[in-house]
RODO-2510 file (C-alpha; in nm, 4 decimals, decimal comma):
residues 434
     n   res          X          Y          Z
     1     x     7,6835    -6,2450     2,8836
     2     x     7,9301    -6,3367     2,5966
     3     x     8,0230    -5,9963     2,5039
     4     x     8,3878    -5,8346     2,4903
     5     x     8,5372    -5,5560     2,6819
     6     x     8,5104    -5,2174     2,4802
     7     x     8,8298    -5,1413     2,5254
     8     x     9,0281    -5,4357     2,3579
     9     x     8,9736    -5,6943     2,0505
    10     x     8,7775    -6,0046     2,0069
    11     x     8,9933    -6,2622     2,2603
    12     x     8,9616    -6,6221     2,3624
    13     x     8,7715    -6,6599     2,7447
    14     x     8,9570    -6,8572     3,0045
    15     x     8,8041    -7,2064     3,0289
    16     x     8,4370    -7,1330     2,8898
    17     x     8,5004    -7,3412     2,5444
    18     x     8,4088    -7,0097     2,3014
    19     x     8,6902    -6,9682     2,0028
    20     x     8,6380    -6,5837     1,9541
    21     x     8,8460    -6,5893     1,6564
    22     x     9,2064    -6,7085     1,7354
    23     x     9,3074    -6,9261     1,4613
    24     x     6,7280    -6,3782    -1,2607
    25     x     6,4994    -6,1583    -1,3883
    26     x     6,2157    -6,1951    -1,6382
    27     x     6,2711    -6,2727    -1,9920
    28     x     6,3074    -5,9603    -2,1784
    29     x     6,5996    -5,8182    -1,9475
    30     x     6,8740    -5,7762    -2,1883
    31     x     7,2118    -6,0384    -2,2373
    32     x     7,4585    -5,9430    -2,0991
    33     x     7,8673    -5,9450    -2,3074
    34     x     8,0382    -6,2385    -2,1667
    35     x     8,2363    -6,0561    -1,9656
    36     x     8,0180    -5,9413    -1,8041
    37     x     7,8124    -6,1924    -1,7081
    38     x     7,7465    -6,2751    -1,3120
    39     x     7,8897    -6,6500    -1,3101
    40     x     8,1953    -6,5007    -1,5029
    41     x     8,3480    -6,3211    -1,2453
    42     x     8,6409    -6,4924    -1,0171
    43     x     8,6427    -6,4317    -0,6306
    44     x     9,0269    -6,3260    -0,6380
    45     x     8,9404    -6,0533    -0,9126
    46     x     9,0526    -5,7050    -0,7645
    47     x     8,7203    -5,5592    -0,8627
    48     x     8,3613    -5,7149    -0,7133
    49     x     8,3602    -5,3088    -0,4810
    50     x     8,0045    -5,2938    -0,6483
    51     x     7,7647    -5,4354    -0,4686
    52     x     7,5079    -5,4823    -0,7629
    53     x     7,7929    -5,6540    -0,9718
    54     x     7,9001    -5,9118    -0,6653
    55     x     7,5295    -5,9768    -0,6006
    56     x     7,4796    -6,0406    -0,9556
    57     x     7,7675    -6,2964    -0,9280
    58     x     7,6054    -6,4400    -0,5791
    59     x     7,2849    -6,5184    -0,7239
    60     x     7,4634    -6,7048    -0,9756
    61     x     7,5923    -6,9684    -0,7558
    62     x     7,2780    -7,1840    -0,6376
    63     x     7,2651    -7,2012    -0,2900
    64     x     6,9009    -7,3333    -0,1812
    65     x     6,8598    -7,4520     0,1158
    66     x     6,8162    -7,8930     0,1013
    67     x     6,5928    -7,9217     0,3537
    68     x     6,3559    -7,6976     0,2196
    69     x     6,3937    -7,8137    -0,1505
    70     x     6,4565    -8,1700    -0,2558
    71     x     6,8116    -8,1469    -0,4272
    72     x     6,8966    -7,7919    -0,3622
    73     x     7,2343    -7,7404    -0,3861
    74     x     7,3063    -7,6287    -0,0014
    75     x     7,5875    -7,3920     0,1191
    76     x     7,9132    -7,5977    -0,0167
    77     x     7,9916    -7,3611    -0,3227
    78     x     7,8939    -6,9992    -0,2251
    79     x     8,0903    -7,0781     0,1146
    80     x     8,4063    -7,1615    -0,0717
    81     x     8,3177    -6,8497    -0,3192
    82     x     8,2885    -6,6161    -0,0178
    83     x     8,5783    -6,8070     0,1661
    84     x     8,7941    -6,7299    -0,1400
    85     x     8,6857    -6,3573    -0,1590
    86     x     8,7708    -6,2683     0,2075
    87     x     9,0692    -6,4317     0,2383
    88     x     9,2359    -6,2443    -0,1106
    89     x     9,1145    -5,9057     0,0696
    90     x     9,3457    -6,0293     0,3703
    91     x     9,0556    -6,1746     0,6606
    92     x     9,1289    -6,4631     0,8502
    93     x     8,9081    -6,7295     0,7224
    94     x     8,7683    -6,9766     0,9389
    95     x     8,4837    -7,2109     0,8025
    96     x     8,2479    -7,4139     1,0445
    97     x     8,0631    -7,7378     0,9232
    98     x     7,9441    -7,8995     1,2059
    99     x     7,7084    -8,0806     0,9738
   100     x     7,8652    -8,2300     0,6189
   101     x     7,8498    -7,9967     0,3236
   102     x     7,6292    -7,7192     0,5436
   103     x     7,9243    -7,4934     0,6013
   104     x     7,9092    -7,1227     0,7552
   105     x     8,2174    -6,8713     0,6611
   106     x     8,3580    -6,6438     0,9599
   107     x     8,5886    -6,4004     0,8194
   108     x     8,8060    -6,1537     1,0347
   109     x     9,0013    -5,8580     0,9924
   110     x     9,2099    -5,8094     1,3647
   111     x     9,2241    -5,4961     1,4807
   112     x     9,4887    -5,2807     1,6426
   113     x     9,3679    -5,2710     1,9930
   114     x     9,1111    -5,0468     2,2175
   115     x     8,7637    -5,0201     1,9751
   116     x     8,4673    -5,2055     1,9961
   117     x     8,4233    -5,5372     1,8002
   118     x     8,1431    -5,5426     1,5528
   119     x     7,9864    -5,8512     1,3667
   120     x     7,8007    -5,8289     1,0488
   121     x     7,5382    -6,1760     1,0235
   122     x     7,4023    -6,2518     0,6559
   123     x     7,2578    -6,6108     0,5075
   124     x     7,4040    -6,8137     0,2588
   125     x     7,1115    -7,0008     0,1482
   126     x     6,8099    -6,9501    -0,0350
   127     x     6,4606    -7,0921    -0,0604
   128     x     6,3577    -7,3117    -0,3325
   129     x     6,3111    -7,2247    -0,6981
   130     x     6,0030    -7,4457    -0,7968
   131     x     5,7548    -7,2071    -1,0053
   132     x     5,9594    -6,9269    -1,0379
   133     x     5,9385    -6,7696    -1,3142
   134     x     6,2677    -6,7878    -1,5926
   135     x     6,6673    -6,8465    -1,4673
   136     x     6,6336    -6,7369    -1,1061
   137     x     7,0593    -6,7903    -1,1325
   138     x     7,0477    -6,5573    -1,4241
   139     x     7,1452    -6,2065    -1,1527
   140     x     6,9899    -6,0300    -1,4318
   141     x     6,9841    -5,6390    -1,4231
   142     x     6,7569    -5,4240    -1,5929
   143     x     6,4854    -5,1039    -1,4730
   144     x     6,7078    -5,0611    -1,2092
   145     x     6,6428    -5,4026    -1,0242
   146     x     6,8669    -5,6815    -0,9793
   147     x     6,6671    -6,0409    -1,0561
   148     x     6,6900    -6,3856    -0,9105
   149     x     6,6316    -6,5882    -0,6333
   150     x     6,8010    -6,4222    -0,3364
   151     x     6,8529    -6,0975    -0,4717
   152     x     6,5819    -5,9334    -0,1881
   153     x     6,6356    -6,2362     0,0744
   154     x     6,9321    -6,1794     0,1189
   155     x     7,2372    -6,1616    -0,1483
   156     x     7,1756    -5,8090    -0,2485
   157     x     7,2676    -5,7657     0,1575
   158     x     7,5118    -6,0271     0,1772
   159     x     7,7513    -5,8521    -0,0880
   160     x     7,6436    -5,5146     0,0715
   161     x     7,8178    -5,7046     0,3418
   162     x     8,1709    -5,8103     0,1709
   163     x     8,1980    -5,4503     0,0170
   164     x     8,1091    -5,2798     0,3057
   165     x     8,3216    -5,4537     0,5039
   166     x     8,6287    -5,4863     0,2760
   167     x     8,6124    -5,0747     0,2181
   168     x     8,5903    -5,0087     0,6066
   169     x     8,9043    -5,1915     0,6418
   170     x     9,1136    -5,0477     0,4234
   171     x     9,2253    -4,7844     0,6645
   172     x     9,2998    -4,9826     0,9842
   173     x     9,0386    -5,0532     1,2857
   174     x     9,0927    -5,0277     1,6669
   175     x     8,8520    -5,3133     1,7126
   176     x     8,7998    -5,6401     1,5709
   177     x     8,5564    -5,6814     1,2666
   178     x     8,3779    -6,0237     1,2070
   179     x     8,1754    -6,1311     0,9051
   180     x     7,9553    -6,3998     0,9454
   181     x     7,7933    -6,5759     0,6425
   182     x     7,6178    -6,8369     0,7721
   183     x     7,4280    -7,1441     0,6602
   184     x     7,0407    -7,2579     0,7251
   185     x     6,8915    -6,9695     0,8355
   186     x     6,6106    -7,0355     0,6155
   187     x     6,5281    -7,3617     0,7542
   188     x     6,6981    -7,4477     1,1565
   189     x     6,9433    -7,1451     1,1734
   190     x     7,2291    -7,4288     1,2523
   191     x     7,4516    -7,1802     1,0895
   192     x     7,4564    -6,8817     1,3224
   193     x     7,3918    -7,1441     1,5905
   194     x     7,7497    -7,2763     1,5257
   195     x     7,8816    -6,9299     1,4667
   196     x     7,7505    -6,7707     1,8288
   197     x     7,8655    -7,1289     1,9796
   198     x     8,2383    -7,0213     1,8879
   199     x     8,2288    -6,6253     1,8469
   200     x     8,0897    -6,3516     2,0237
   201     x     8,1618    -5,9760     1,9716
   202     x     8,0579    -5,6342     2,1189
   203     x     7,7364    -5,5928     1,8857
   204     x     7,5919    -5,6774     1,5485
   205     x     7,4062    -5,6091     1,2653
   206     x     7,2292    -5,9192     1,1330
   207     x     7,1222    -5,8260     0,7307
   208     x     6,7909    -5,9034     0,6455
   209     x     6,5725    -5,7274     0,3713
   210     x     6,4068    -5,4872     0,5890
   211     x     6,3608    -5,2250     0,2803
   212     x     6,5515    -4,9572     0,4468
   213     x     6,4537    -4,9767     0,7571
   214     x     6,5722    -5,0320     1,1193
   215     x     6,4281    -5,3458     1,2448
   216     x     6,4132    -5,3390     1,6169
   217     x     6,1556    -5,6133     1,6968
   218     x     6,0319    -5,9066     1,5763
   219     x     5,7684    -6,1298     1,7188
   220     x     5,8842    -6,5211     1,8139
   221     x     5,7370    -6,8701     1,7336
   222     x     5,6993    -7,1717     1,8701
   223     x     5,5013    -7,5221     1,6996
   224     x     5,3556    -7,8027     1,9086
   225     x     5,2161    -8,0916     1,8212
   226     x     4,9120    -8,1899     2,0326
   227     x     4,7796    -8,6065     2,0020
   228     x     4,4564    -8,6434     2,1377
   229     x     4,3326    -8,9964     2,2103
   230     x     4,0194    -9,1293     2,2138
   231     x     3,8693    -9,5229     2,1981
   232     x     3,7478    -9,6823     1,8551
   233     x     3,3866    -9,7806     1,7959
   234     x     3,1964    -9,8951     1,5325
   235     x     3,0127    -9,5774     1,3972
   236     x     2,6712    -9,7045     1,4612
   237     x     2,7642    -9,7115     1,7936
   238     x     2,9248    -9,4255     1,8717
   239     x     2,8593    -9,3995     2,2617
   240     x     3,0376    -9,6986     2,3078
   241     x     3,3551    -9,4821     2,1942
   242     x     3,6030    -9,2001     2,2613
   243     x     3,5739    -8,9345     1,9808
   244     x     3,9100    -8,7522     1,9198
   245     x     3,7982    -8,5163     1,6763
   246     x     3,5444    -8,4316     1,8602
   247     x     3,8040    -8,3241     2,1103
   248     x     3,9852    -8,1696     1,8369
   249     x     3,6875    -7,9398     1,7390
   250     x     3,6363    -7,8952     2,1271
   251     x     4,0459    -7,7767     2,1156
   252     x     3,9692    -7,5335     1,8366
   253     x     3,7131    -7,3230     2,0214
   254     x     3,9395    -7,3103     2,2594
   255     x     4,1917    -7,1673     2,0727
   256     x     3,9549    -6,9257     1,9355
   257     x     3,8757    -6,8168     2,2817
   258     x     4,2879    -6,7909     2,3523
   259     x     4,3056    -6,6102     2,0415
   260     x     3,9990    -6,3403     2,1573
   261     x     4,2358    -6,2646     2,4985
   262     x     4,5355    -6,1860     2,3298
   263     x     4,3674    -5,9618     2,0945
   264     x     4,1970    -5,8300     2,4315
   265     x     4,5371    -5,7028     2,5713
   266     x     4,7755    -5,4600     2,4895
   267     x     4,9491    -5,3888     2,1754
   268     x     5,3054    -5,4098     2,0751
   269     x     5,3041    -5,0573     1,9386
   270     x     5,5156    -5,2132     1,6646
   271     x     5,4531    -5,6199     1,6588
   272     x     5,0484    -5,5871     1,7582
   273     x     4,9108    -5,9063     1,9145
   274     x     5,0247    -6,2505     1,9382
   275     x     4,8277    -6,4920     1,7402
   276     x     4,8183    -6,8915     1,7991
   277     x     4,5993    -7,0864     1,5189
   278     x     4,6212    -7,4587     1,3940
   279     x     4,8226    -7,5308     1,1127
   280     x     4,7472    -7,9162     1,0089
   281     x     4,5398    -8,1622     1,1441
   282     x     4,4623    -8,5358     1,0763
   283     x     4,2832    -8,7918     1,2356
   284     x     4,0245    -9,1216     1,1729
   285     x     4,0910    -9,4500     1,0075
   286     x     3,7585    -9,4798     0,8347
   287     x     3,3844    -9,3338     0,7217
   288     x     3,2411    -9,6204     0,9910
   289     x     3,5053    -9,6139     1,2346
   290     x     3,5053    -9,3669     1,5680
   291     x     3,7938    -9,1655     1,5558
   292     x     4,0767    -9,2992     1,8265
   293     x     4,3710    -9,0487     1,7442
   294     x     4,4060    -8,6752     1,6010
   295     x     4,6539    -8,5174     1,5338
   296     x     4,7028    -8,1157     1,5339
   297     x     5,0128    -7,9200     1,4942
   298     x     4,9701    -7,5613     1,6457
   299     x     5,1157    -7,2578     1,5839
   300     x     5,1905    -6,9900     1,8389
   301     x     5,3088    -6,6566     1,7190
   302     x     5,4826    -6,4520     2,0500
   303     x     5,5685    -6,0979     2,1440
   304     x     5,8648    -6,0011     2,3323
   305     x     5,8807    -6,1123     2,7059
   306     x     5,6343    -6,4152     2,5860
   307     x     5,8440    -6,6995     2,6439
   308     x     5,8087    -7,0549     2,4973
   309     x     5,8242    -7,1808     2,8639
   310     x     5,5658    -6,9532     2,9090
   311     x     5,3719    -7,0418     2,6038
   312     x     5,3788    -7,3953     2,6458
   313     x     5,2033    -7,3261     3,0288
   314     x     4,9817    -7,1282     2,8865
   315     x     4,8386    -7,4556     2,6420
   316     x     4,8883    -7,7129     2,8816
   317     x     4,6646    -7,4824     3,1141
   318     x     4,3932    -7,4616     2,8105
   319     x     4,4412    -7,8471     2,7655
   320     x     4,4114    -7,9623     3,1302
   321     x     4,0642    -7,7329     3,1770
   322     x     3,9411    -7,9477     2,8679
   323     x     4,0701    -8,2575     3,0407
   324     x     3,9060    -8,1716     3,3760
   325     x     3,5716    -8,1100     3,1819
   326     x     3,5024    -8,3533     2,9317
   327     x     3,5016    -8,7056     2,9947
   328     x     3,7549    -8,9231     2,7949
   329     x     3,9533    -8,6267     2,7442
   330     x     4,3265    -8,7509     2,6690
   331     x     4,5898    -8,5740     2,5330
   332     x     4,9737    -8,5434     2,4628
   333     x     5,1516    -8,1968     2,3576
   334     x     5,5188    -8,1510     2,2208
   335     x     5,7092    -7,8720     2,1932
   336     x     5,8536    -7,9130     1,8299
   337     x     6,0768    -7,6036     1,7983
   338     x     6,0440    -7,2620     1,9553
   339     x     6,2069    -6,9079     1,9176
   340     x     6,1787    -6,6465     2,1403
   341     x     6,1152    -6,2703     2,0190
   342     x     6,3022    -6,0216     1,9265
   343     x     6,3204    -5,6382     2,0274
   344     x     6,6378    -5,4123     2,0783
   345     x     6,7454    -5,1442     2,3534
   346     x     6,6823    -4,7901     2,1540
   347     x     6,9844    -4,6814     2,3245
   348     x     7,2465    -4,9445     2,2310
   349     x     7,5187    -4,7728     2,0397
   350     x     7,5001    -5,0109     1,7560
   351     x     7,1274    -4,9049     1,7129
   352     x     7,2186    -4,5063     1,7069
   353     x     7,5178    -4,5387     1,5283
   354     x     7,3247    -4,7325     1,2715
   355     x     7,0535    -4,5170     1,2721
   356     x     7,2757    -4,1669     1,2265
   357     x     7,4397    -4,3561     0,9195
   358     x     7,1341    -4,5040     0,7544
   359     x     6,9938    -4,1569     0,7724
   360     x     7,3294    -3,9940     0,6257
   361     x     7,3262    -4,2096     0,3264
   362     x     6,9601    -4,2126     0,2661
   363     x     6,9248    -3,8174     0,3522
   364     x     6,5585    -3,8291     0,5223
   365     x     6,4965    -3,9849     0,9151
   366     x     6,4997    -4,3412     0,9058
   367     x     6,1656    -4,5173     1,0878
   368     x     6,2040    -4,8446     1,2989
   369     x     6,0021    -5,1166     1,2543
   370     x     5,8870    -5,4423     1,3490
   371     x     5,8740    -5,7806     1,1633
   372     x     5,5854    -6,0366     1,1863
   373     x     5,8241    -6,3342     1,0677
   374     x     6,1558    -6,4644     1,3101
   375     x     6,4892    -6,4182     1,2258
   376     x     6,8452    -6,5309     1,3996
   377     x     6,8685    -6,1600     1,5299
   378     x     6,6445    -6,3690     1,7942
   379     x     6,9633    -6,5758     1,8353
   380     x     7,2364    -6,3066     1,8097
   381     x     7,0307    -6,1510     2,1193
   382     x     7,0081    -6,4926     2,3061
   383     x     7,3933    -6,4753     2,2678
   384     x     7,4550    -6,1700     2,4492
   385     x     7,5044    -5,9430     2,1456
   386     x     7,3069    -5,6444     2,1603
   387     x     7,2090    -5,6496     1,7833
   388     x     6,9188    -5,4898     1,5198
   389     x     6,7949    -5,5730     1,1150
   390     x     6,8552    -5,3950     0,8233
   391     x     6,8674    -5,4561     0,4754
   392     x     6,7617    -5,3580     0,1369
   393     x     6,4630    -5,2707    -0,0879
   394     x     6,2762    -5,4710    -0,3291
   395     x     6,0345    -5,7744    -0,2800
   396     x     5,9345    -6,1745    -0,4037
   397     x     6,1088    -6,3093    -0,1039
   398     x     5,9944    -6,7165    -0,1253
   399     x     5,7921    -6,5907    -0,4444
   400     x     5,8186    -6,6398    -0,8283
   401     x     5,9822    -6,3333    -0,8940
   402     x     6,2373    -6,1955    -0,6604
   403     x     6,4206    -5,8620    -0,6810
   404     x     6,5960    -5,5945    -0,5246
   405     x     6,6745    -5,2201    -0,5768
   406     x     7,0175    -5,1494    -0,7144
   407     x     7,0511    -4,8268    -0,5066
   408     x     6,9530    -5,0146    -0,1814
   409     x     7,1634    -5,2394    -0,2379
   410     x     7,4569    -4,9537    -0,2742
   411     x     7,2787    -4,7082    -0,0016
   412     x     7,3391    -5,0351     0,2450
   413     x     7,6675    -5,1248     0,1679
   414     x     7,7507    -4,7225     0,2093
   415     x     7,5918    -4,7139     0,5667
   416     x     7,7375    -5,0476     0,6991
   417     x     8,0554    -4,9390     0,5926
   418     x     8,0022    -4,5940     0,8055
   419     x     7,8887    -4,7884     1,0839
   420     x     8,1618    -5,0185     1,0635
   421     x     8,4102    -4,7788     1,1368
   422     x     8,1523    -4,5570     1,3997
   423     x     8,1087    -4,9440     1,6041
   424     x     8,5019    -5,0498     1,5890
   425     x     8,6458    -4,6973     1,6101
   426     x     8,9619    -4,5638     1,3687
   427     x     9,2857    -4,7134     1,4377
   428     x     9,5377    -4,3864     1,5992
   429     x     9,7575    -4,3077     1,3329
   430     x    10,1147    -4,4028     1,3968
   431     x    10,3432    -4,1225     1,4603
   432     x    10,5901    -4,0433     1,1879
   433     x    10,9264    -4,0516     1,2544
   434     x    11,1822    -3,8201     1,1503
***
């Protein structure tokens, strides 16, 4: 496991190659005065300790993701944006870009020795803005919402993020504090992949838009893609031929019946059941023509302990019972990507401390909760961290309208920065000399 000692700062390992940190709204919101727009605000400004006004001035700066969105604009500028801000509020500033103009930003305040190191994970990017609905770069504000793309997923948490961590550390910490802003996490995660190849820490909070909520779980994915092959014939003849969507539809019942057991077993009390369904499918050449190739891509939604070793077994096993009973049955499967699940230990200390300062800020309990979609929390984990979600209110995430809460956005920036200094400990004051 990569994690630290409790008892001392972030450090370099002997000999195992890991750097842990040595060197828009709708139309009839109202204008705003020029000064105070979002996109006129400088990232060496002494102010930007409201989150609202520094999301506002995130969304502003176009970050989708390129390999979602033909021509998005990528990471490049809101790296160097965030880059600038931590390193005028005194972090150490190291930027990753394994891949060309796809950077990630690490930023770290040191500190003085014996606490627990803590790092906070939040994405750069965005999804695309085709269809939405006026300037999704606008960071509009009006009825108590902040507008544009990213606002709910996730800039409204990524500047709870700066602020949070920027107050924390204005009194010194005992242990190390690492902000991670990280790149692709809406499309391959190569971002927090680079950032867990070279850092590790004690624990973490990765910052997702869980509306106020703890997220503990979330289920895992992994896509195949599954070639059958038949033999072409000439449709009048079709005996004389291997049919490979017919082996297709044979593939789908199959799946149904896969899809009947796991809604057979046991719930995740928070996740429910695993599903597995086809996403695309192709195959033929002609209307007269016996099909001799189709094509499915499947999609297999796990639950924690499912692995994707395990769920790849588990189609081979369906496909080789189809192979052993129907004649001319050929087929190839490949494992395009897979993720594995998600679920945290109740009784990590990040997860109580967390949990006792979400509750202080928001005043009532705070419920756990589990997440049908993957997120690099599935990485942090992976990594050794011990880590959970949480993130503000609001909704449109991927939609044509996208918005968060202003007070969620404040309420999490207030209980990061609690659990900031709860994870990493107070720095003992120096005795005064006389």
């Amino acid at each position: 496991m990569a994690n630290q000692r409790p008892d001392r700062p972030v450090s370099p390992a002997p000999d195992d190659g890991v750097d842990r940190a040595t060197p828009a709204g709708p139309a009839d919101g109202p204008a705003l005065p020029a000064e105070q727009r979002a996109d006129a605000l400088d990232a060496v400004d002494d102010g930007h300790l409201d989150p609202v006004v520094l999301a506002a001035r995130l969304i502003a700066i176009e970050s989708v993701n390129p390999d979602l969105a033909q021509g998005g604009a990528g990471e490049a500028a809101i790296a160097d944006w965030c880059a600038a801000w931590l390193a005028g509020r005194g972090f150490e500033v190291h930027r990753l870009e394994d891949r060309p103009g796809r950077p990630s930003i690490v930023g770290i305040k040191r500190g003085t020795g014996g606490g627990r190191s803590l790092m906070l994970n939040a994405h750069l990017d965005t999804v695309g803005v085709d269809g939405y609905e006026c300037d999704p770069f606008a960071g509009q504000r009006h009825s108590g919402r902040l507008w544009g793309r990213g606002a709910f997923d996730t800039k409204g948490g990524l500047a709870a993020v700066l602020v949070a961590a920027q107050r924390a550390t204005l009194t010194p910490l005992a242990g190390d504090l690492l902000v991670t802003l990280v790149a692709d996490e809406e499309f391959g995660s190569l971002g927090t992949e680079e950032v867990l190849r070279r850092f590790s820490a004690d624990a973490a909070i990765v910052v997702e838009p869980s509306e106020l909520s703890l997220t503990v779980c979330h289920r895992g994915f992994a896509w195949f893609e599954l070639t059958l092959h038949g033999l072409a014939a000439h449709g009048s003849m079709p005996a004389l031929g291997v049919d490979a969507i017919r082996h297709a539809g044979l593939v789908l019942r199959a799946l149904d019946d896969l899809q009947a057991r796991l809604d057979r077993a046991p719930a995740h009390p928070l996740l429910g059941h695993g599903s597995v369904r086809v996403s695309q499918i192709a195959g033929g050449t002609d209307a007269a023509t016996v099909a001799a190739r189709c094509t499915l891509t499947i999609e297999r939604r796990t639950l924690p302990g499912q692995t994707p070793d395990a769920t790849e077994a588990e189609l081979r096993h369906l496909l080789d019972g189809l192979a052993r009973d129907t004649a001319g049955f050929s087929y190839e499967l490949t494992r395009l990507v897979a993720r594995g699940a998600f679920e945290a230990d109740p009784t990590w200390p990040v997860v109580r401390l967390l949990a006792e300062q979400a509750e202080r800020v928001l005043g009532r309990p705070i419920e756990p909760r589990g997440e049908p979609y993957w997120t690099d929390a599935g990485l942090v984990l992976e990594a050794g961290i011990p880590c959970l979600l949480f993130g503000v209110d609001g909704g449109g995430p991927h939609a044509p309208v996208e918005w968060a809460t202003e007070e969620s956005i404040r309420q999490v920036a207030d209980a990061l920065e609690g659990t900031i200094v709860a994870v990493c400990g107070a720095a003992p004051a120096t005795p005064s000399r006389r």
